[in-house]
N, C-alpha and C positions, 0 to 999 in steps of 0.2 A: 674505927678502921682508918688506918692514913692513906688517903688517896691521891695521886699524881695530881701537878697541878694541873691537869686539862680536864681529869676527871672531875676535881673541886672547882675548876669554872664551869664545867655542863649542870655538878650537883646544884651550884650559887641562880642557874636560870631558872631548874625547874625549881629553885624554890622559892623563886622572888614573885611580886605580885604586878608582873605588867604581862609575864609571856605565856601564851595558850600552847605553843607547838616550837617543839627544839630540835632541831636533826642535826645529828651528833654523827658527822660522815667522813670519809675519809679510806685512809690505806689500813689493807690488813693486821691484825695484832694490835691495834690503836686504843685498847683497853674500853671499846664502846661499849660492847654487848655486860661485862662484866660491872661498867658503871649503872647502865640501865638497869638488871638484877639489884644491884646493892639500892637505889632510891625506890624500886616496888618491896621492898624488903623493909628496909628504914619505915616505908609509908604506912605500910603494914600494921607493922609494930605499934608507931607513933599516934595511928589515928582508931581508935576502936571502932568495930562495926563497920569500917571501907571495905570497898572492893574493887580489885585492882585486878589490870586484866595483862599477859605476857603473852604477846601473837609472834606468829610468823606464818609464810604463806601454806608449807605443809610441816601436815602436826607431826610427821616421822623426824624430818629435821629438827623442828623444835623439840619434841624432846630429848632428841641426841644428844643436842649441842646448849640449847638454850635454858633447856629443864638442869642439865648438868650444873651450868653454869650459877643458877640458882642455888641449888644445893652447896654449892663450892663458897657463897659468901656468907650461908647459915654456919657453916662450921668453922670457916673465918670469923664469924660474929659472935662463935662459939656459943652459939644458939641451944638452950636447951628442947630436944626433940620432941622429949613429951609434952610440950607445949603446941605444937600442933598434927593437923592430922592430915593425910594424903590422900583424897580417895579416887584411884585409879579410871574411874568409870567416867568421871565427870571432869577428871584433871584438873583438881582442885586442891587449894593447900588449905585448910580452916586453921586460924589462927586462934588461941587459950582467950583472946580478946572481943570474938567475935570478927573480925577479918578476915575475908576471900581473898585468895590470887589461883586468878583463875588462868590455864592454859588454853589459848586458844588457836583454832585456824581458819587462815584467812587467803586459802585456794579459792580461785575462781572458778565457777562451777556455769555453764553453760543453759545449766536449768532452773540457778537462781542469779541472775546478771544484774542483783537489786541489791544481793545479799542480805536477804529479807531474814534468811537463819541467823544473822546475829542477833533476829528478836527485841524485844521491847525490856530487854535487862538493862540498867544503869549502874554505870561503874564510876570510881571516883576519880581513878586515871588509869592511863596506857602506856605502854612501852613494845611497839611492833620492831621487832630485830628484823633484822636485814630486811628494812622495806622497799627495797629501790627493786624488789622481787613481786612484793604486792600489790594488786592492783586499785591505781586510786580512788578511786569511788568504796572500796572497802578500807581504806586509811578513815575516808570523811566520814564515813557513817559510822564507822567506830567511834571516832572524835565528838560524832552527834550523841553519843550515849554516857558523853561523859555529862553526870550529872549527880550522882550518887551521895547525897549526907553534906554535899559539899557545904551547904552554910551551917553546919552541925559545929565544925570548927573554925580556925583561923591558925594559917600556917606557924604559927609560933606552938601549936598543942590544945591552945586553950578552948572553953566548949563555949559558945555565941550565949549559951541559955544561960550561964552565969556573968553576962557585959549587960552593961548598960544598954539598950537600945537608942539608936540615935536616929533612926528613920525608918518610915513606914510605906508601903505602898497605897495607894488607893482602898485596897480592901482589909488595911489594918493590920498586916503582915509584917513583919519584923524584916529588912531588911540590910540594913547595915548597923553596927554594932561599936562600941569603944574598947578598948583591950586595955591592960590593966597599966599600958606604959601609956594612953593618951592617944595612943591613935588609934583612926578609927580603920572599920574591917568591916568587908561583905564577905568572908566565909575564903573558902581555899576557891583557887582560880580553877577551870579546867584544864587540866594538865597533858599531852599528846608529847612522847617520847618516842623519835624514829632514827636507828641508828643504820646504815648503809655502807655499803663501797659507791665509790664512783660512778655511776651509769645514766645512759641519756634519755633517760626514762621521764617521768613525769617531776619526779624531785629536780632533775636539771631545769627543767623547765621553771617550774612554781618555787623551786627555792636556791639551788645554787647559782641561778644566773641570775636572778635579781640581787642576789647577797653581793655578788661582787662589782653590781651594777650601783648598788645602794640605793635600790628601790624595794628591798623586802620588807613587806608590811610588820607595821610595830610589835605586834604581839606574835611575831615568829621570827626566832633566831637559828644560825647556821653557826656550828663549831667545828672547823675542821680537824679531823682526829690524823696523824701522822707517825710512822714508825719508829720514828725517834722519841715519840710522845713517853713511851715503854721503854724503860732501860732493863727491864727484869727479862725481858726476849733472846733467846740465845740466838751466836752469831750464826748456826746453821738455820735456821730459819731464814734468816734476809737471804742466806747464800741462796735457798730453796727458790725465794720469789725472784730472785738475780735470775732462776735457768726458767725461767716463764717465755711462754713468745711474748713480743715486744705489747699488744696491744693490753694483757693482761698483767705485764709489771709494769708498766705504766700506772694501771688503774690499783694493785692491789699494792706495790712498793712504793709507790708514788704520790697516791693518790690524786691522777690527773683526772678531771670532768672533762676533757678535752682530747682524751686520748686516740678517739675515733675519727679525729678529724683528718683523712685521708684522701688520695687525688683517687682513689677506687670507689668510693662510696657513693652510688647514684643518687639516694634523693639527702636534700642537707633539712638538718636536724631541726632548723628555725623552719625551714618551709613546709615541712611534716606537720610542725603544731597549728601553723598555718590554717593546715586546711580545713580545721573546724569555725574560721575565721573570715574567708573567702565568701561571703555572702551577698558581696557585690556582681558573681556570676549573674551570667544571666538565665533564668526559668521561663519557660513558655505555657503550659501544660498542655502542646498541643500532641497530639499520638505520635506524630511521624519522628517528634525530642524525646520519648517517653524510650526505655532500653531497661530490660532485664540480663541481669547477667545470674547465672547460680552453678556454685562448686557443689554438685553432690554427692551425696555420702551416704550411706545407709546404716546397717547396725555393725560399724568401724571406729576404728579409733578417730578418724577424721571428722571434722563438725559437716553439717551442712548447711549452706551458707549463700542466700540470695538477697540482690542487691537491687533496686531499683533505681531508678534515674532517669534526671528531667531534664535534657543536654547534657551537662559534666557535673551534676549535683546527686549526689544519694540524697534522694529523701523518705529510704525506707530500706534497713534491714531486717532479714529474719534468719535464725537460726534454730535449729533440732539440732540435739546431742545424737538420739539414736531415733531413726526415720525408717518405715518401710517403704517399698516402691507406690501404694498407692497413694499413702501421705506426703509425699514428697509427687508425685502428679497432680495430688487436689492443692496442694500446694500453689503451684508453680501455677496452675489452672485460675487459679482466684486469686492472685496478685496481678496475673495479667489482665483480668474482667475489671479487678478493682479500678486499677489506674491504667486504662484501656492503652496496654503496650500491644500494637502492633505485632502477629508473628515471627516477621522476618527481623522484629527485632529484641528477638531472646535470643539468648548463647548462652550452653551450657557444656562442660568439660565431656567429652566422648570418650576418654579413654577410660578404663577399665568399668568399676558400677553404671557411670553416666554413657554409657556404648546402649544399657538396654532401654533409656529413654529415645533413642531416635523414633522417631514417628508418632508420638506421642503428639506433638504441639506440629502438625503440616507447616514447614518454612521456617522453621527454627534452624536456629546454625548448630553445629556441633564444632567444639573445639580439642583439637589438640596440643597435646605439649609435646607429642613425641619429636626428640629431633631430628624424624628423617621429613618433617612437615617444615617446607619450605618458606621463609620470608615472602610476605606480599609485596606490592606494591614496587619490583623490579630493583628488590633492597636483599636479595638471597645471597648478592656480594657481602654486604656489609654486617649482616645480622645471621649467627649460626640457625636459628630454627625461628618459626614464626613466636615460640613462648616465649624468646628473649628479645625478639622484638618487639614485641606488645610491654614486656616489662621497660624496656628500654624506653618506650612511648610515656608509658605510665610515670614514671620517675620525672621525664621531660615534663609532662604536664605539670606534676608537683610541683617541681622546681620554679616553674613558670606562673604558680599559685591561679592553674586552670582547672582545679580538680576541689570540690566544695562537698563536705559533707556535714549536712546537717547537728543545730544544737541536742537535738535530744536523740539523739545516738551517741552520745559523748558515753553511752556505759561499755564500746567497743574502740573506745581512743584508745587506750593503754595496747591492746592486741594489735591494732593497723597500725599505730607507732610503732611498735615493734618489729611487726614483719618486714614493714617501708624501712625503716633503719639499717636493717642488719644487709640490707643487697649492696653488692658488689660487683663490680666490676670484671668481671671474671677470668677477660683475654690477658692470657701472660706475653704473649707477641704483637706488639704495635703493629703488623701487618694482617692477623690474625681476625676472624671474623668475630662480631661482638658477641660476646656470652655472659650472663648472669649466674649467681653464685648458685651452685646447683642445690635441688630441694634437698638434697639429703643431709648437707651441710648446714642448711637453714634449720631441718628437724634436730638434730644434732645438737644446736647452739640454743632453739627455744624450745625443744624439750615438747615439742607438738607440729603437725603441718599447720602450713603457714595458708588456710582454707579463706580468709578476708582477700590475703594477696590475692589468691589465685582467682577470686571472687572480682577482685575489680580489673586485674589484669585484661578481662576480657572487655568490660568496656572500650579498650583500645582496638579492638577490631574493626568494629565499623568505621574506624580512623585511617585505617589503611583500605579500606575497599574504593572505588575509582568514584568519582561522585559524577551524577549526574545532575542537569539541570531543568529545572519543572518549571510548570507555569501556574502562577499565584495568581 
C-alpha cells in the first residue's frame, strides 16, 4: 500500500525499537484512524499467532466507523477473505495464521471504575481511535496488557527460537537474541497506537503539552496529523468544517490544542490538573474540618455521588450507578460515623429525588440550584442564583490551587476534569448578574450530568455562611 508521507512517519515509529506509545493527533480527515487499521492489519498478517486489539470508547461507534475502516484496507490490501474469519459475538477477526484482532470497548462504566472487564488477556499491541474520548486509566491498563508472544519475534519477521541467544536472565531464560544481520534483539517492543482530535483532556496534559515543551518522555512520540496532510479529501469537506462554530474548526480544521483558551472559561486548564497536585493544603482531621457533600440519585440516569472533606481536600469519594433510598441513607449514614462529620455539616441537593431525604440526617442542609434561590452572603447583586455562586466560588478556589483532591481518586480525574473544564461564563451583559453555563448545555456537550460538579459545588456553601468566632 503507498501511504502519505505522515502516514509513513507514524508507520516508521510504531515500528522502530525505542517507542512504547504514539498519538497520532491532530485535525479531521488527517488519514489517522485509516493508518492505525492498515499497521493492526500489516501486524496481523506479518506476525503469526498475535493478537491485536482495535478500541474505541463505545463499541456502536467503533463499529460504524472504525470496523468499516478496517474492512476498507483488507480490500485495499486486496486481501483474500477466505483467509480469515469474523465472529460477531466476540468481534473478533481470526486470522488463516493463527492471529486475533479483536474489537474492543473502552466505555467507562461506573460499576467497574478499575476496568477490571478488560481481564487478564494479553495482546501484542493496540490502536484506541479517537482516545482523547477514553478514559485514561483505561488507555493504561490496556497498554499493561500489552504483552502477548512479544519475544516470540523480532520486528524485522524473524522467530528469536531460530537466533542465536546472547543473554540470559538469572533463571536461564533466553532473553535477548542476534538477528541474522548482527544485531542484537529483545523480541517486538510494546506497541500502544492513540489516534485523536484536539482536546483538553488528559492527552493535553500527558502528551501534547510536554511535546511542544520538549519534555515528552523518550519512549513516547506525538505526530501531528493536519488537513492538508490528505490531498485525496474533497473540497466540500473543508467547506463543511469552514461552517463549524469557531471553537470546533479550530479543533477539527485546524487542529488547535489551544482552542478553548477563552476570557469565559472559569477554571484554566493547568489549575484543573493541579488539583490532584495541591497536597500542600492544609488537613486537620478535626470534626468541626470534616464536610460531606452528596448529589443524589436513585434508579436515574444520573450517578450518585458523595464526597467527603477535610477543610478543602477530598479524601474520599463514593459512587452508585443505581441506588435505592435506603442504600443511599445507610449510605450517607456510615460515611458520616466513619469520618465523624458533624450534621450540620452535610449538604445534599433538595431539589427533585434529594427533596425526600430532608429529615433524615437532623441539621443537615438542603441545597438548591433552583434559580429563584437567592445568592448569600449580601452577593444577590452580583451572582444570578446561589448554584452560580457556589460554582463561581468553586472555580475561584481552583484557580487559586485551594481545592486538593486526593492520589488515589485519580480513577474520577478524567470526569471532574471534564465537568470543571467545560463551565463558562455565562453573563452575555457586562452589567448583568453572573451566571454559569447552564446544566442542560453541560449534559448536551458530555453526553451525561455533570453529578462530580454538582457534588463539589456544595462544598462552597459553608464559604458563604457568616462565620462565627469560638473559643479554643
Amino acid at each position: 500500500m503507498k501511504l502519505l508521507p505522515k502516514q509513513t512517519q507514524a508507520l516508521e515509529v510504531l515500528e522502530d525499537e525505542e517507542t512504547n506509545v504514539l498519538i497520532f493527533g491532530g485535525a479531521a480527515g488527517g488519514t489517522k484512524s485509516y493508518l492505525g487499521c492498515y499497521w493492526i492489519f500489516k501486524s496481523a498478517c506479518k506476525f503469526a499467532e498475535s493478537r491485536w486489539v482495535i478500541a474505541r470508547e463505545v463499541r456502536s461507534l467503533l463499529m460504524e466507523s472504525t470496523y468499516k475502516t478496517f474492512l476498507k484496507v483488507m480490500v485495499a490490501e486486496n486481501f483474500p477473505f477466505n483467509l480469515v474469519n469474523y465472529n460477531g459475538s466476540d468481534y473478533t477477526f481470526r486470522f488463516w495464521n493463527g492471529s486475533e484482532v479483536i474489537f474492543k470497548e473502552l466505555r467507562y462504566l461506573p460499576g467497574d471504575p478499575e476496568f477490571n472487564r478488560l481481564g487478564s488477556t494479553e495482546y501484542t499491541g493496540c490502536f484506541v481511535d479517537e482516545c482523547q474520548e477514553v478514559a485514561e486509566r483505561a488507555f493504561n491498563i490496556l497498554k499493561s496488557r500489552i504483552r502477548h508472544n512479544l519475544t516470540k519475534y523480532d520486528i524485522s519477521g524473524e522467530l528469536t527460537e531460530n537466533m542465536p541467544v546472547s543473554k540470559r536472565n538469572d533463571a536461564g531464560v533466553a532473553i535477548e537474541w542476534i538477528r541474522s544481520d548482527g544485531k542484537k534483539t529483545k523480541g517486538l517492543l510494546p506497541k500502544m497506537l492513540g489516534t485523536c482530535n484536539p482536546s483538553k483532556g488528559w492527552l493535553y496534559r500527558e502528551v501534547y503539552n510536554p511535546h511542544r515543551q520538549g519534555t515528552l518522555e523518550s519512549d513516547v512520540k506525538f505526530i501531528a496529523a493536519l488537513l492538508e496532510d490528505n490531498p485525496y479529501l474533497p473540497e466540500s469537506y473543508r467547506k463543511s468544517l469552514l461552517d463549524l462554530d469557531e471553537a470546533s474548526k479550530q479543533r477539527l480544521l485546524y487542529g488547535n490544542w489551544d482552542y478553548d483558551d477563552d476570557p469565559t472559561k472559569l477554571c484554566e486548564t493547568i489549575k484543573i490538573y493541579e488539583i490532584w497536585e495541591n497536597d500542600f493544603l492544609k488537613t486537620t482531621s478535626f470534626p468541626k474540618d470534616r464536610y460531606l457533600t452528596a448529589d443524589i440519585a436513585l434508579n436515574g440516569s444520573d450517578l450518585f455521588v458523595v464526597g467527603v472533606w477535610d477543610n478543602f481536600t477530598l479524601i474520599h469519594i463514593e459512587t452508585m450507578e443505581k441506588s435505592n433510598g435506603r442504600e443511599v441513607e445507610e449510605q450517607l449514614k456510615n460515611l458520616k460515623l466513619k469520618y465523624s462529620v458533624p450534621n450540620s455539616n452535610i449538604i445534599f441537593d433538595s431539589d427533585g429525588i434529594g427533596n425526600f431525604f430532608k429529615g433524615i440526617i437532623k441539621g443537615a442542609v438542603g441545597f438548591t440550584a433552583n434559580p429563584s434561590k437567592k445568592a448569600l452572603n449580601g452577593e444577590s447583586k452580583k451572582y444570578r442564583c446561589l448554584n452560580d455562586q457556589c460554582i463561581f466560588y468553586l472555580c475561584d478556589y481552583v484557580n487559586k490551587n485551594q481545592i486538593h483532591i486526593r492520589q488515589h481518586l485519580q480513577i474520577y480525574k478524567d470526569k471532574i476534569s471534564e465537568e470543571l473544564g467545560i463551565l463558562r461564563n455565562h453573563s452575555y451583559d457586562q452589567d448583568a448578574r453572573l451566571s454559569v453555563t447552564p446544566k442542560k448545555i453541560i449534559m448536551e456537550n458530555i453526553k451525561r450530568s455533570p453529578d462530580f460538579l454538582d457534588m463539589m459545588k456544595m462544598r462552597m456553601y459553608f464559604e458563604l455562611l457568616p462565620k462565627t468566632k469560638g473559643v479554643r
